[in-house]
Structures are given as C-alpha cells and as structure tokens.
C-alpha positions, -999 to 999 in steps of 0.1 A, spaced: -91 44 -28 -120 33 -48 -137 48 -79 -174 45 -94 -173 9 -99 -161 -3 -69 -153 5 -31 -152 -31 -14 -117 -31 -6 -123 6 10 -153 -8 30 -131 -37 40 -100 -17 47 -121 3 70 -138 -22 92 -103 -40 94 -83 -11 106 -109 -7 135 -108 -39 146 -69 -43 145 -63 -15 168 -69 20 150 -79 42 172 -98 63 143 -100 57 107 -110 83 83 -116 70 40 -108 98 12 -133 88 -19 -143 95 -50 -176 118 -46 -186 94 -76 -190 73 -48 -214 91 -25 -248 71 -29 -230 41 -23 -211 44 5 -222 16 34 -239 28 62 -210 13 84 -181 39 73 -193 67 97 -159 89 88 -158 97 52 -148 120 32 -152 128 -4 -127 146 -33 -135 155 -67 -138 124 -88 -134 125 -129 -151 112 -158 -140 78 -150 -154 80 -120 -118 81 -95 -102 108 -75 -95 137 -99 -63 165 -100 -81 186 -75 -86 159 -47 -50 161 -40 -61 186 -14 -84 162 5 -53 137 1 -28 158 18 -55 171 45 -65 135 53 -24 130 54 -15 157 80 -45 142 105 -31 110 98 -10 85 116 -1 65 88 -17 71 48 -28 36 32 -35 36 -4 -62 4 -6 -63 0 -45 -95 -2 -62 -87 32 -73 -90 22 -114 -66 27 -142 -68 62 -145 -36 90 -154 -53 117 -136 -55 97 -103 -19 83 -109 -10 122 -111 -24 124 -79 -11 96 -63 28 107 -74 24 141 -65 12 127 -29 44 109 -27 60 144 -35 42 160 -6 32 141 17 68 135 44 51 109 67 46 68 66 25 56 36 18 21 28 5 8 -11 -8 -17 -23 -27 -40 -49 -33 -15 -75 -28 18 -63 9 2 -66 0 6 -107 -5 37 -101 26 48 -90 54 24 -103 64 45 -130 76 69 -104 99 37 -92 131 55 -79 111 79 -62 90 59 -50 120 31 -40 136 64 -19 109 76 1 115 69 36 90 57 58 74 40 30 59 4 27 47 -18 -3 27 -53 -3 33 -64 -37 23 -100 -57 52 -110 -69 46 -98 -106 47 -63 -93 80 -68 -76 97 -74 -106 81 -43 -115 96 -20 -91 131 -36 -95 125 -33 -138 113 8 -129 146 15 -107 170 -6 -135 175 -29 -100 205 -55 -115 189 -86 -106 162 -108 -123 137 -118 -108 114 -153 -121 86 -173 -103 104 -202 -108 131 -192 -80 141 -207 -48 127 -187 -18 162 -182 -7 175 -168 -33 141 -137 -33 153 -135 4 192 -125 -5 172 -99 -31 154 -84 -10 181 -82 15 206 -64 -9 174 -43 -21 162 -28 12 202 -24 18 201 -1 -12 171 17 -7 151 33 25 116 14 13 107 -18 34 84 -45 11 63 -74 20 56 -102 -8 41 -133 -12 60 -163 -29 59 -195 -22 34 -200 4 55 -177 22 52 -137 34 84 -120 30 87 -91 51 119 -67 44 134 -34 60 171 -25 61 180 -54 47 167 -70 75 140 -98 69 114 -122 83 94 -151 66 60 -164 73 44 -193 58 13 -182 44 -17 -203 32 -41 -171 25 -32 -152 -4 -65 -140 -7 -60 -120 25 -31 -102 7 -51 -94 -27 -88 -81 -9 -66 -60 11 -65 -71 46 -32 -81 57 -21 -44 39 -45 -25 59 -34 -47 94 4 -36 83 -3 -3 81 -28 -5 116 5 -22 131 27 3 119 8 35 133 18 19 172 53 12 162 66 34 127 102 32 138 101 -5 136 86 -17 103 100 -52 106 93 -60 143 57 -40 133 45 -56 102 57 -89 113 37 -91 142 6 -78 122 9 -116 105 5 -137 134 -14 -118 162 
C-alpha cells in the first residue's frame, strides 16, 4: 500500500502484524515513499511508483516477489485513486494463487474486477458496508442491499453469497462484525469501527489467517476477541 501522500496505515499495518503473531513482516511501497519511511519498518521494500506518486505497472514484479515469500498478501489501502495501480492490483489477483486479504481502499481498486475478484479462492475482504453493496452491484448479485436493514436479514445475504462464491467477507453493520465463509457465519458486537477503517482489525485477520488459512471463519473470528 501507500503512495506519496500517505503511508500511516502501512506503518500501522506493520507494527500490528508483529505484535499479533507474524513471525516476519515485509511492506511493498511506492519508492515515492523512500524519505519517509519510519525508522521502525526495518523490512521494506520499494517498487516503481508513478506520477501520482503510487505503485506503477512495473512494480507488479516486486508484488508477486513479495507474494511467493509470503504467507499471506494484505493489500492495506492508502494506495490512492490511481488506474495504473488498480492495473496492478487486478493483474495481482490474476497471478498471484495464494491467500490475499483487501481492504479500505485498495478494495476501490479492484471492485471493478468484481466476479473475479468474488471467485478467487483463498481470498478475504473487510468491507464498510457501502462497498459491500459494491461488490454484490459488480457481480449483478440479485439482492439489495440498504443501511436501513435488519442485521438478520445481511446475515441470510451473506450466507446465500459465500454459498455462491469461494470469497469469505467481514463487514461492519450495526455495531456488529459479520464474518462469512462457506456460507458459514459468525457475529461480533463491535463498538470500534475506527479499528476497521485505520486498518487494524484487517491486518490482525490476515496475521490470524497465516496460522490457520484452511479455516477462515474459525481464524478471522478469533482475531476479534483475543
């Protein structure tokens, strides 16, 4: 993640995954980014960045190198609203086979590759609840989604969703984490959303699911209340 304006959910991805129970963490940026970087991340390292200052076409290389060393791939967000990186980031989800997690926006950045995206095994999302309806509007998903709903009725979605479609989702609605897989599904009231949107319960998922990645539910689930 990250590009020229911003890397704070990077830095704080990276002390969180640490803490959580990664045994090693290592953060693809933007070599926009080099005089920036805190003196904290030891294990960095940098792709080619364009104009905008955000990974560029030719970083995909770092991305699938940082991939294969990799447990588990977590796109953070902060990565800007930029084409080129979105090229990136869909041709990652072409190449890259093992488990990936998005979220905030690097989510964005991909939904327009929805089906794809919704059929890519070992694949994780922690979406608001705005970009949910996103990703059931990009795969034409018959069911319509409104804030005003009953939890119970998102739960019976989601279950019929994950049922369809290999992808397991965690969302916030109603002071509640919904957690999804196989049209399996656990809730979790939740009274800090701003955990979800500065990126830290995403990057303890995707710690979580590095010990356990045939067991996203039991994984994630546990990542919410240890």
């Amino acid at each position: 993640g990250g590009n020229k304006l911003g890397l704070r959910a990077v830095a704080e991805s990276y002390e969180v995954a640490l803490q959580s129970g990664a045994g090693e963490a290592r953060v693809l940026l933007p070599d926009s980014l080099k005089k920036t970087v805190p003196p904290s991340m030891h294990d960095v390292i940098y792709g080619s960045s364009n104009p905008s200052g955000a990974l560029a076409k030719d970083a995909l290389i770092e991305c699938l190198a940082l991939g294969a060393w990799s447990s588990t791939l977590l796109l953070i967000g902060d990565a800007g609203r930029n084409s080129e990186t979105a090229i990136v980031y869909e041709q990652l989800l072409d190449k890259y086979q093992g488990p990936l997690v998005i979220t905030r926006d690097a989510f964005d950045l991909v939904r327009l590759a929805g089906e794809q995206l919704a059929n890519r095994p070992d694949t994780h999302l922690v979406l608001s609840f705005a970009q949910l309806q996103k990703l059931f509007q990009a795969v034409y998903y018959p069911k319509v989604l409104t804030f005003s709903m009953q939890l119970m009725h998102l739960v019976e979605a989601l279950h019929k969703f994950t049922t369809t479609y290999p992808i397991s989702l965690t969302v916030f609605h109603q002071e509640t984490i919904i957690v999804a897989h196989d049209g399996n599904i656990t809730t979790t009231p939740w009274n800090n959303p701003m955990a979800i949107w500065r990126g830290n319960t995403p990057t303890r998922a995707a710690t979580y699911l590095m010990w356990t990645p045939r067991r996203p539910l039991e994984a994630i689930t546990a990542s919410l209340i240890s």
